[in-house]
TIVO-2410 file (N, C-alpha, C; in nm, 3 decimals):
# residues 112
REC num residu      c1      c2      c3 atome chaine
REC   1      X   8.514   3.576   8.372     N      A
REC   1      X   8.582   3.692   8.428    CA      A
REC   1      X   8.505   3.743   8.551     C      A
REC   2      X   8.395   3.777   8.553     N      A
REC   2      X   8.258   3.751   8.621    CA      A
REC   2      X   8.337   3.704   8.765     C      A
REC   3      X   8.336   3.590   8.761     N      A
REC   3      X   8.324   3.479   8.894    CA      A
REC   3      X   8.457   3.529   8.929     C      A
REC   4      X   8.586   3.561   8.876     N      A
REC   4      X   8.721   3.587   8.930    CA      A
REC   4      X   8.703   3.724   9.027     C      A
REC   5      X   8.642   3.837   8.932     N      A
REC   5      X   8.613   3.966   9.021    CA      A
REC   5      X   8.588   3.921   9.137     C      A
REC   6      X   8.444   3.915   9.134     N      A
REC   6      X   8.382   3.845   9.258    CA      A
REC   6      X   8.442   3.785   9.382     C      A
REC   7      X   8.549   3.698   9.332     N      A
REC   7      X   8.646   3.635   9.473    CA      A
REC   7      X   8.703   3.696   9.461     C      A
REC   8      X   8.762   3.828   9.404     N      A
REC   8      X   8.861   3.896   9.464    CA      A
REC   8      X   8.804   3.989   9.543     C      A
REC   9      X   8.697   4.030   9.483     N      A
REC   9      X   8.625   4.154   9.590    CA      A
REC   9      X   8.592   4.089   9.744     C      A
REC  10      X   8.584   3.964   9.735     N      A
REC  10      X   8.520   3.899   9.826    CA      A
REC  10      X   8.628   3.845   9.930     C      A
REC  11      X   8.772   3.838   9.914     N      A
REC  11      X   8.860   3.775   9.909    CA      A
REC  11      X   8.932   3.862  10.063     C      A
REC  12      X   8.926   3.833  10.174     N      A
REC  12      X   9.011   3.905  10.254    CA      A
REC  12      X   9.185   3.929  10.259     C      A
REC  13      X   9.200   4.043  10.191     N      A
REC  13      X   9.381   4.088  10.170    CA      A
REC  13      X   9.461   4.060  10.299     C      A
REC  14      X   9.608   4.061  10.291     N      A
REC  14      X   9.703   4.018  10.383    CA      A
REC  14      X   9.660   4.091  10.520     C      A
REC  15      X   9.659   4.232  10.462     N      A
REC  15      X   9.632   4.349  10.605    CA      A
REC  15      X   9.503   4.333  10.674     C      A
REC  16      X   9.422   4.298  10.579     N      A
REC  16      X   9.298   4.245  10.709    CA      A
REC  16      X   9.332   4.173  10.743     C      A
REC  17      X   9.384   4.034  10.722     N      A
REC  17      X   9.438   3.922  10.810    CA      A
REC  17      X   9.478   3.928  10.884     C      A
REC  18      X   9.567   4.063  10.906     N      A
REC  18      X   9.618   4.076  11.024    CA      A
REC  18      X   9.558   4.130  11.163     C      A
REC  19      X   9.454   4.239  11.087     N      A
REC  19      X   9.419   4.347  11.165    CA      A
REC  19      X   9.274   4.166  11.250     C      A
REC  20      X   9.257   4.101  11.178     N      A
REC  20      X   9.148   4.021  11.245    CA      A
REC  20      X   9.230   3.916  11.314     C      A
REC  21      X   9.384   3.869  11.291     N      A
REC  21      X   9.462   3.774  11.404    CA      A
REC  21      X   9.461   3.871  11.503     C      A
REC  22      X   9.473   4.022  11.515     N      A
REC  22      X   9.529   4.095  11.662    CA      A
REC  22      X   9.353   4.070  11.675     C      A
REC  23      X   9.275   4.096  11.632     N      A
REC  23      X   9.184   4.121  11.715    CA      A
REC  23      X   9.150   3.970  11.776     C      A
REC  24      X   9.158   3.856  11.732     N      A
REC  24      X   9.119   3.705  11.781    CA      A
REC  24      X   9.213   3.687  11.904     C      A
REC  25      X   9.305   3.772  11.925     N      A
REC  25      X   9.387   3.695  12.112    CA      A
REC  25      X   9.313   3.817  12.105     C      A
REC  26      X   9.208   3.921  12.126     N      A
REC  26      X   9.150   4.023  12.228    CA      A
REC  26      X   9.013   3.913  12.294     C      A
REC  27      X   8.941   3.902  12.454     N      A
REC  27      X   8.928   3.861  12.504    CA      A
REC  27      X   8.741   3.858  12.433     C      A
REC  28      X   8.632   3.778  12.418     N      A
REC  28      X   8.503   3.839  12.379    CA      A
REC  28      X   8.449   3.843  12.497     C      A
REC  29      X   8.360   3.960  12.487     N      A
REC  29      X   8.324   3.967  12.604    CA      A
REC  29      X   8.152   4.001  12.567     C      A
REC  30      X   8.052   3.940  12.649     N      A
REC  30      X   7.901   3.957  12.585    CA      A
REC  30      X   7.882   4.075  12.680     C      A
REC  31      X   7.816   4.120  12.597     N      A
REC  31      X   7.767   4.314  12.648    CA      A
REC  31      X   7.642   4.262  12.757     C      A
REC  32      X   7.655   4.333  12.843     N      A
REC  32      X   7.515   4.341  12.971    CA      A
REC  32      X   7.422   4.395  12.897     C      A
REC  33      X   7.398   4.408  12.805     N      A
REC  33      X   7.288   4.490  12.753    CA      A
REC  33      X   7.260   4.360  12.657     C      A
REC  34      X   7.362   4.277  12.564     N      A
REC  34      X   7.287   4.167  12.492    CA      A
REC  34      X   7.229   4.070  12.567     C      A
REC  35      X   7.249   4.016  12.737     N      A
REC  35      X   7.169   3.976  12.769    CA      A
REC  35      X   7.009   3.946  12.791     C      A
REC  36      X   6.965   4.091  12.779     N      A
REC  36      X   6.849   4.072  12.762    CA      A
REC  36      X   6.776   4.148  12.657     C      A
REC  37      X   6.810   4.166  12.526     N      A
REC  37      X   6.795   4.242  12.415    CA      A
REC  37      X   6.628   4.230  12.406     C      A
REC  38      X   6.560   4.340  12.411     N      A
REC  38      X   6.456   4.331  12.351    CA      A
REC  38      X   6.461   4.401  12.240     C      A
REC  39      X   6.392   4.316  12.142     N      A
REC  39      X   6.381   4.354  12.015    CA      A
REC  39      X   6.264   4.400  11.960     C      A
REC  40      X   6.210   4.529  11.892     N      A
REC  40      X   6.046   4.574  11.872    CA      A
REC  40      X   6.013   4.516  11.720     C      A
REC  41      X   5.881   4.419  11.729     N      A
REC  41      X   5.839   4.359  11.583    CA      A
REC  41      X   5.780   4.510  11.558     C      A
REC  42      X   5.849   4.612  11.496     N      A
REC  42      X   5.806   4.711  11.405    CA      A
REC  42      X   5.767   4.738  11.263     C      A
REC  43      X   5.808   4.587  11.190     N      A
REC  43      X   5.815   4.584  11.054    CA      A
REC  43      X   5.914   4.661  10.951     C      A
REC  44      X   6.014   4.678  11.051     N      A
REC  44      X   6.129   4.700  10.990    CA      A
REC  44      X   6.178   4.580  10.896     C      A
REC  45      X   6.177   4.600  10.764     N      A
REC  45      X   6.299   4.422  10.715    CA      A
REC  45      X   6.428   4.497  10.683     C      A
REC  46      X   6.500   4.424  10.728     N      A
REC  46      X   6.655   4.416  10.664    CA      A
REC  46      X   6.691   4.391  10.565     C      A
REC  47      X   6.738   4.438  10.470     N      A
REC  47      X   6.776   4.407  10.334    CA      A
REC  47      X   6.918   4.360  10.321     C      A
REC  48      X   6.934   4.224  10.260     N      A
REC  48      X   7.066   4.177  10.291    CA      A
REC  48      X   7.187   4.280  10.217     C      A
REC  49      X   7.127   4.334  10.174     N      A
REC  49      X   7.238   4.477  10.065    CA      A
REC  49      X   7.141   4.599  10.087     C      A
REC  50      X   7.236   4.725   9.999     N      A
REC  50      X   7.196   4.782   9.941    CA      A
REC  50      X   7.143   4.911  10.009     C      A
REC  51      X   7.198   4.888  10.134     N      A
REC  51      X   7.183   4.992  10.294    CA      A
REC  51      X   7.217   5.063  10.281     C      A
REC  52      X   7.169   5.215  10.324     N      A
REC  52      X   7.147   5.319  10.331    CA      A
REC  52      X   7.085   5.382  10.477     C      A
REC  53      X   7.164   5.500  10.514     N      A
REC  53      X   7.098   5.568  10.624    CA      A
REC  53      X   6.942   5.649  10.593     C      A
REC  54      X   6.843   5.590  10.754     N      A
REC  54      X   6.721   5.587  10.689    CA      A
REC  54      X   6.653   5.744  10.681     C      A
REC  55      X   6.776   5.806  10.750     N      A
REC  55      X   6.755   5.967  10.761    CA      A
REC  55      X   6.841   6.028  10.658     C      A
REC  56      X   6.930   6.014  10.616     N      A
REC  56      X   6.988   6.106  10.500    CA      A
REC  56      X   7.023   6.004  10.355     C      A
REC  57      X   7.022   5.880  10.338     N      A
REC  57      X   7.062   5.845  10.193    CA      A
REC  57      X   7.204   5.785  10.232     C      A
REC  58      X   7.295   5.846  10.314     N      A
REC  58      X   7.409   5.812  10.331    CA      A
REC  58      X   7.481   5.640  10.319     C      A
REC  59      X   7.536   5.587  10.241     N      A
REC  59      X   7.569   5.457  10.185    CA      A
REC  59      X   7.724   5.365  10.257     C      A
REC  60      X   7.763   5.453  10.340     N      A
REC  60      X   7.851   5.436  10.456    CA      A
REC  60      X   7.848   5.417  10.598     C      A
REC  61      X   7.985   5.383  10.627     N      A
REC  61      X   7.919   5.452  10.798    CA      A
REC  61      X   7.800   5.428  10.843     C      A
REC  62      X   7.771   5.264  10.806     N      A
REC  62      X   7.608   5.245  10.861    CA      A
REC  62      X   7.650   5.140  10.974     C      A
REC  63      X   7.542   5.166  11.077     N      A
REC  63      X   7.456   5.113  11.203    CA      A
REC  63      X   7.391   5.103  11.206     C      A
REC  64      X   7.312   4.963  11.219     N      A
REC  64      X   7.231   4.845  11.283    CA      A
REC  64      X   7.215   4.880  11.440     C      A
REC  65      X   7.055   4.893  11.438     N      A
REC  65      X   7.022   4.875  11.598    CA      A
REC  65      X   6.986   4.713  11.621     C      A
REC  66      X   6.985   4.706  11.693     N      A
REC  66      X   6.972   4.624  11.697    CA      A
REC  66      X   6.818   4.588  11.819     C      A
REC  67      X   6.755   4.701  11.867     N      A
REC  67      X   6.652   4.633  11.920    CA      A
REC  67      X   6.524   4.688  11.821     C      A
REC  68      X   6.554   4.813  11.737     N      A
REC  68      X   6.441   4.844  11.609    CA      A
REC  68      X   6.460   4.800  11.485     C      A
REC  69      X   6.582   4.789  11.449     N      A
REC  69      X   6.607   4.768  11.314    CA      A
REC  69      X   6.618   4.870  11.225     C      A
REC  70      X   6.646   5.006  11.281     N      A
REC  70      X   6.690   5.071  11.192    CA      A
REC  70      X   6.822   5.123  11.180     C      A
REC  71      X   6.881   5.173  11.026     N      A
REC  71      X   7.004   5.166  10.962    CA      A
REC  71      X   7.023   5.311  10.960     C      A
REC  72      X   7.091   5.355  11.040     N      A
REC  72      X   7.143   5.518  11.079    CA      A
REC  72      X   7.319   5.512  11.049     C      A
REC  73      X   7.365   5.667  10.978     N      A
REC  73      X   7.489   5.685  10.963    CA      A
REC  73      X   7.546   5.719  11.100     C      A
REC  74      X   7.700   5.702  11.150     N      A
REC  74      X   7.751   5.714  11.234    CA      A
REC  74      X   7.818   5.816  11.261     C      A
REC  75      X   7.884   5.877  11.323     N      A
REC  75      X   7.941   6.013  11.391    CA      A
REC  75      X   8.024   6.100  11.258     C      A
REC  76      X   7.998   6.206  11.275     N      A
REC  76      X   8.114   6.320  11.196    CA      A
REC  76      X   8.218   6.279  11.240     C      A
REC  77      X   8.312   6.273  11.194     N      A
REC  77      X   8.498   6.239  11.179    CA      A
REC  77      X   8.525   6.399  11.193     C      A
REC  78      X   8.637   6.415  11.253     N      A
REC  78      X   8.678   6.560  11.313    CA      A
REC  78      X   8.722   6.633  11.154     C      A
REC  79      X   8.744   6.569  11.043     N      A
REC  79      X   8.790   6.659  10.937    CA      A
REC  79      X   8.674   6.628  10.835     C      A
REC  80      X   8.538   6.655  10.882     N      A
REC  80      X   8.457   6.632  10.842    CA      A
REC  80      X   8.373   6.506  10.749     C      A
REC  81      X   8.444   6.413  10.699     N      A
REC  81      X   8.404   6.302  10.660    CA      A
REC  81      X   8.344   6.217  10.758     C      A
REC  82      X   8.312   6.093  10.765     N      A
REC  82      X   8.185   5.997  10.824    CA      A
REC  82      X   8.083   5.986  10.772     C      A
REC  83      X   7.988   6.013  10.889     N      A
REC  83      X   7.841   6.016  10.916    CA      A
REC  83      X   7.792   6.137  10.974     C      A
REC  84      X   7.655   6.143  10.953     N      A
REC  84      X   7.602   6.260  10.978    CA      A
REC  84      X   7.519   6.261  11.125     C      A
REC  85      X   7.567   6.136  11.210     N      A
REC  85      X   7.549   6.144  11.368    CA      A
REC  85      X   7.394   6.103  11.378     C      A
REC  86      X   7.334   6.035  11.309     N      A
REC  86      X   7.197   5.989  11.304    CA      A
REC  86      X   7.193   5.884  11.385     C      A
REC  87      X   7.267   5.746  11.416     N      A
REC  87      X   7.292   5.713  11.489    CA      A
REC  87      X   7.281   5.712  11.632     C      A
REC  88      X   7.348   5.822  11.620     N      A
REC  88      X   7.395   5.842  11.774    CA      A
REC  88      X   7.262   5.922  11.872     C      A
REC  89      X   7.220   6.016  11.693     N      A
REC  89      X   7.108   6.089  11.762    CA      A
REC  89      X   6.970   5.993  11.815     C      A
REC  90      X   6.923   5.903  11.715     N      A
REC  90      X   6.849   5.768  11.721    CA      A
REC  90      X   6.898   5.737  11.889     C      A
REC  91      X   7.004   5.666  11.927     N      A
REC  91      X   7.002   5.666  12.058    CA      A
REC  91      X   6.972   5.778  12.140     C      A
REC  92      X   7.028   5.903  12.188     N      A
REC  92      X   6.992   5.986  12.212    CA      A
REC  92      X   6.806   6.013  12.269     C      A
REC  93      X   6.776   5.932  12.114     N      A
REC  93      X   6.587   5.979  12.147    CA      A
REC  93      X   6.559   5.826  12.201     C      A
REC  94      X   6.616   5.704  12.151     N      A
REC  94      X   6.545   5.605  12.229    CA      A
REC  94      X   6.617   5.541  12.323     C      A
REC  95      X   6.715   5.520  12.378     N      A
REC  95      X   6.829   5.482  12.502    CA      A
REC  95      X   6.862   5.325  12.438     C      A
REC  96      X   6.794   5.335  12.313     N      A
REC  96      X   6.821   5.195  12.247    CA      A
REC  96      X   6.955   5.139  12.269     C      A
REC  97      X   7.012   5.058  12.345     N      A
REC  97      X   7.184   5.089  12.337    CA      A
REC  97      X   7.269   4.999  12.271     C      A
REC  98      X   7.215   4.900  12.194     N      A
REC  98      X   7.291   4.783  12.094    CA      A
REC  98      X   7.273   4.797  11.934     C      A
REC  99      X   7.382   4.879  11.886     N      A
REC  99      X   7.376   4.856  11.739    CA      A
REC  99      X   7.564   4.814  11.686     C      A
REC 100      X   7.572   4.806  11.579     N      A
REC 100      X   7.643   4.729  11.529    CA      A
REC 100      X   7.648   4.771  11.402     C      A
REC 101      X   7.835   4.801  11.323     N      A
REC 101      X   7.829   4.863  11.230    CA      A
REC 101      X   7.812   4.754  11.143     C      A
REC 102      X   7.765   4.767  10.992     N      A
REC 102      X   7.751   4.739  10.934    CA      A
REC 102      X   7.877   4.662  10.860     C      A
REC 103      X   7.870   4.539  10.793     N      A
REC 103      X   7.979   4.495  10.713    CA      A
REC 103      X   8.088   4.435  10.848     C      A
REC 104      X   8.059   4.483  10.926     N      A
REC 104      X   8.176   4.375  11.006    CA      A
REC 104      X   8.140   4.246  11.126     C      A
REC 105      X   8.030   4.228  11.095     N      A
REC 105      X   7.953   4.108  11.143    CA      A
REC 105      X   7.980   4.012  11.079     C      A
REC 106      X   8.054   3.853  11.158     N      A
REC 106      X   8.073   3.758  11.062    CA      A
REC 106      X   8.051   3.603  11.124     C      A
REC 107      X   8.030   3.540  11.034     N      A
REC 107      X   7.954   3.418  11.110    CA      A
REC 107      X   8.083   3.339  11.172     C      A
REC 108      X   8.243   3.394  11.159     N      A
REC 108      X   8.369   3.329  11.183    CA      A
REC 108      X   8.377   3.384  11.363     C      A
REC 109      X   8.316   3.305  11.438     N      A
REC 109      X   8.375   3.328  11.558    CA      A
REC 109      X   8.548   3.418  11.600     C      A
REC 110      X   8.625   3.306  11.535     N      A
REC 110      X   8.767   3.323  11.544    CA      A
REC 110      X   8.740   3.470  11.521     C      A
REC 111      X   8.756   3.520  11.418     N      A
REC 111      X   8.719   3.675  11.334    CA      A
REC 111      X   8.682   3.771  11.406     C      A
REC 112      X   8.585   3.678  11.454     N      A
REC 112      X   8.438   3.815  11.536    CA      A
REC 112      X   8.583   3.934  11.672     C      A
***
């Protein structure tokens, strides 16, 4: 029963299928800023799960920097749900400018 959950949780539904065919005819385009990404060996590790914002606990709404490695929640939503703007503030203090939300990174080109 185990292994069935599992592929279903794992299992992409009709409506994402769709929402990832419109996005595959959108054009990719590499950011001027991933060209020359510097990345700081800070001793940050990534944990392949189990992420959390590193300023409030928050288990959503997470962002990946991508030149420190740290996991900040993303913007307040106008009817108050989201993130608690850690993120954004993190840029703000370091001009860091490449992060990437969480969970929608995928090794499927087509997808990406």
């Amino acid at each position: 029963v185990r292994l069935v959950v599992d592929a279903i949780l794992r299992a992409d539904g009709a409506e994402r299928k769709e929402q990832l065919a419109a996005w595959a005819a959108d054009e990719k385009q590499v950011s001027a800023y991933a060209m020359n990404l510097q990345q700081i060996d800070n001793g940050i590790v990534i944990p392949p799960s189990g992420w959390k914002c590193a300023k409030c606990d928050k288990k959503d709404n997470l962002w990946l920097n991508l030149t420190d490695g740290m996991i900040l929640c993303g913007r307040k939503n106008w009817d108050g749900s989201g993130g608690n703007n850690h993120a954004i503030e993190h840029y703000e203090q370091t001009r860091y400018p490449l992060a990437v939300k969480l969970g929608t990174i995928t090794a499927d080109l087509e997808a990406a």
